[in-house]
C-alpha positions in Angstrom: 146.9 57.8 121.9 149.5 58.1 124.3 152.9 56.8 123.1 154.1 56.4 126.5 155.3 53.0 127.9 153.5 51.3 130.8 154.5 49.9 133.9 152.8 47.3 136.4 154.2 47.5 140.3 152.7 44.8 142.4 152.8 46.6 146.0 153.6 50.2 144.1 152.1 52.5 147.5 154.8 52.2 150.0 158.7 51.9 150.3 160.4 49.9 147.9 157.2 49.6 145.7 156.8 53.3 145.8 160.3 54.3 145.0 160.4 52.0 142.0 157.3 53.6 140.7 158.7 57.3 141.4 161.7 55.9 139.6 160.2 54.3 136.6 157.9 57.7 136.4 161.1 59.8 136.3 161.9 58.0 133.3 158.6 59.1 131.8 156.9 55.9 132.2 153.2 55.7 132.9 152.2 53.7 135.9 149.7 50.7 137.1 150.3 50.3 140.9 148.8 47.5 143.0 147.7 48.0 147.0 146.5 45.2 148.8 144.2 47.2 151.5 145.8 51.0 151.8 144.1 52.5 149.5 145.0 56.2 150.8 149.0 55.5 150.7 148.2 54.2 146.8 145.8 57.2 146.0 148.8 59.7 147.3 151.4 57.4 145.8 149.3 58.3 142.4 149.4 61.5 142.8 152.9 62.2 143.7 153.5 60.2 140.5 151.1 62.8 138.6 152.8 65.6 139.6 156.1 64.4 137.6 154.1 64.6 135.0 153.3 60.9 134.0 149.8 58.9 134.3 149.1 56.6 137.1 146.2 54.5 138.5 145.8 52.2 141.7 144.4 48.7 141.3 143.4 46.6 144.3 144.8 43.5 144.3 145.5 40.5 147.0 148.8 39.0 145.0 149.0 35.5 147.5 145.5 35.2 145.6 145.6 33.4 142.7 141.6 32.7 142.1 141.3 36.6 142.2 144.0 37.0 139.2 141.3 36.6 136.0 139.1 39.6 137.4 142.1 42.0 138.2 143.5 40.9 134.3 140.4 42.1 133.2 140.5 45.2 135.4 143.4 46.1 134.4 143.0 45.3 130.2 139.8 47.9 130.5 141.6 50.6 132.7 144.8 50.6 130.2 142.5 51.4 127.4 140.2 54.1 129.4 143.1 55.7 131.7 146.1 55.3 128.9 144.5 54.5 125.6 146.7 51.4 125.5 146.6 47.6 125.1 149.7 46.4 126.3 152.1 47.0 129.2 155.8 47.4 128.9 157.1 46.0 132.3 156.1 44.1 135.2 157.4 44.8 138.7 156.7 41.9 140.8 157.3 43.6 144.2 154.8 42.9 146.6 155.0 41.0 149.2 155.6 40.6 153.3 158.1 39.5 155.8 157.9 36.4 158.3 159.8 36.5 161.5 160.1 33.1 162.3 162.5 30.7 163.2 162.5 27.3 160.9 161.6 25.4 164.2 158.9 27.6 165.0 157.0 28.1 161.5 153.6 27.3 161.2 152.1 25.4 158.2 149.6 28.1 157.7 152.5 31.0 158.1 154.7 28.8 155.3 152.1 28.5 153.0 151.2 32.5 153.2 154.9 33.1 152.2 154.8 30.7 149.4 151.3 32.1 148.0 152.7 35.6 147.9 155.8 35.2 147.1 156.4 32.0 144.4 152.7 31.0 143.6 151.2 34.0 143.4 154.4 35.7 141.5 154.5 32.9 139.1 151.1 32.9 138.3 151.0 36.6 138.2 153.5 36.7 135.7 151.7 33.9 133.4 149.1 35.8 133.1 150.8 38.6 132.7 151.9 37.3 129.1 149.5 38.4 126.7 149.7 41.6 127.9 153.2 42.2 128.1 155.4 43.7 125.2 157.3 42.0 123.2 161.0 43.4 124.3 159.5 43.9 127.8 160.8 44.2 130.8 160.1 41.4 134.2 161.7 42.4 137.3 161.1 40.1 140.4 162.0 41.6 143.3 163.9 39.3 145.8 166.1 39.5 149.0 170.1 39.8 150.1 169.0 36.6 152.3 169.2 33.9 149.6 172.5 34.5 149.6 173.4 35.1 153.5 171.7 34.4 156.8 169.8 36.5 159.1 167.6 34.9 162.3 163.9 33.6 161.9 164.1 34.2 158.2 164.1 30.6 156.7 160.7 30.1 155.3 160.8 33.9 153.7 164.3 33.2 152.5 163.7 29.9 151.5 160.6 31.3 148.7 162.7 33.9 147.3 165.2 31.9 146.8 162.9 29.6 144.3 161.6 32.9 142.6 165.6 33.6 141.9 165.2 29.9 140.0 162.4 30.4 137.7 163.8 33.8 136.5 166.3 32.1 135.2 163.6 29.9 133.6 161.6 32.8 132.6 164.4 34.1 131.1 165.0 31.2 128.8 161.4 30.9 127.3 160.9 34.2 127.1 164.1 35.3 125.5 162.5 34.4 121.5 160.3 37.3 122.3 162.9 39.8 123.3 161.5 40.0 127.1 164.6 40.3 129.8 164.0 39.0 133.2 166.2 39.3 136.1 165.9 39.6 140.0 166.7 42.6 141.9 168.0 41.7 145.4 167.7 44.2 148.5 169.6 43.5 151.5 168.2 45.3 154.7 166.0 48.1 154.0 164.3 51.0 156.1 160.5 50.8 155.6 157.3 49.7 157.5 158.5 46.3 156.1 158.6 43.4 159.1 156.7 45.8 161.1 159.3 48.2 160.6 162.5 46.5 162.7 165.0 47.8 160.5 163.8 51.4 160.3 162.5 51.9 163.9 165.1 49.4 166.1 168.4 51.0 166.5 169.9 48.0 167.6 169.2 46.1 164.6 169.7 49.2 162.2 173.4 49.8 164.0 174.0 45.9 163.7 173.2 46.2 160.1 175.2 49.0 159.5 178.2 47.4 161.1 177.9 44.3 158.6 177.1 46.8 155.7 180.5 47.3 153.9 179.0 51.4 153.4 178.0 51.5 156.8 174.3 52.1 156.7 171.2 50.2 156.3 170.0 50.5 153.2 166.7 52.9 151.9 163.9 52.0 149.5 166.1 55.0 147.1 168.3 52.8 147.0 166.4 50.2 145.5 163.8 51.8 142.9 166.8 53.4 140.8 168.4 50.0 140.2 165.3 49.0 138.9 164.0 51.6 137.2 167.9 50.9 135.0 166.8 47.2 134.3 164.1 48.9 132.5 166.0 51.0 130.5 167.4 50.8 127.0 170.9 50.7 128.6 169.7 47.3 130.2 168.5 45.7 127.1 171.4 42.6 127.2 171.0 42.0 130.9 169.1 39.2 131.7 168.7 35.8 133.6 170.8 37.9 136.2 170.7 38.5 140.1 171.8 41.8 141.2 172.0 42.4 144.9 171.5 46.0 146.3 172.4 45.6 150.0 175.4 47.9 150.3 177.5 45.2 150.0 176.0 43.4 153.3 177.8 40.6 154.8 181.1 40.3 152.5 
């Protein structure tokens, strides 16, 4: 039986996904990563994840898909016993997702309600059904953005989501708390991956005018991120919780 402890990453193949998993597998924590359709960047993200030593296994899953949620629970409840001889997991990442440029007056109904599948509805419902197999003393993580606190163009209807996921953690926080489970929101400001087709990484215009309203004068990187949460996972983390913790650099002071 292996003794270690178990994470799920929603989104774990690429940037901040990936780092978190590399992260939480530095701390010697097995992983369950999610892809939506790349299954090669999940397959190399496994075994990057292998070579430091820790177990790992990609999942396909659509997470703005609620229907499809029974089937991966099962999935996943028969690969943790076969791949990890376990029953439970200790953590939940919920860090999939995609960006919407868009401005408010522009937004279609159909491009609204995409954001709000993937990133409320299908995150709440996620983590619901997450419960049974979750820990007691278990970690949630919900992964959110720097823009429910400060404003960016064509962002509304992206911003607008996460900042109702930053709500219910609060909530989630509260009814889970008798069973020892922390939840708390991790909060990237601007970050250099394929993310938003990749404006922040490949446009040097935007990447200088992020760095310019980034108090340590870069844009941030998907490092960055995965470390922070990889510590809300930790022991030292234990009496954090109901808590927003942005990691943009300190973006627009």
């Amino acid at each position: 039986m292996n003794t270690s402890k178990i994470a799920l990453v929603t989104g774990g193949s690429r940037g901040i996904g990936k780092d978190t998993a590399l992260s939480l597998a530095k701390q010697g924590i097995n992983i369950v990563l999610t892809y939506q359709s790349k299954e090669s960047d999940a397959q190399a993200t496994v075994a990057e994840i292998q070579a430091l030593g820790q177990q790992a296994v990609a999942l396909q899953l659509d997470t703005a898909n609620v229907p499809d949620f029974d089937a991966f629970y099962a999935q996943l409840t028969t690969t943790l016993l076969t791949t990890f001889g376990a029953k439970r997991i200790d953590f939940l990442i919920n860090n999939a997702g995609s960006g919407l440029s868009a401005s408010f007056a522009d937004t279609t109904e159909a491009q609204f309600d995409y954001m709000l599948n993937v990133h409320f509805k299908g995150v709440f419902f996620m983590t619901q059904k997450a419960l049974p197999l979750l820990q007691d003393g278990g970690r949630i993580v919900n992964i959110s953005t720097g823009l429910t606190r400060s404003t960016f163009p064509n962002r509304a209807a992206y911003a607008s989501v996460k900042g109702a996921i930053e709500v219910l953690t609060k909530h989630q926080a509260q009814e889970l708390g008798p069973r020892g489970i922390t939840v708390n929101v991790v909060a990237p400001g601007a970050i250099a991956t394929d993310f938003s087709g990749g404006i922040v990484r490949d446009n040097p215009q935007v990447n200088a005018h992020i760095a310019e309203a980034t108090a340590l004068g870069r844009a941030g990187l998907p490092s960055d991120i995965g470390s922070v949460v990889a510590f809300l996972c930790s022991d030292a983390a234990r009496w954090i919780t109901g808590q927003r913790l942005e990691v943009s650099g300190g973006m627009h002071l």
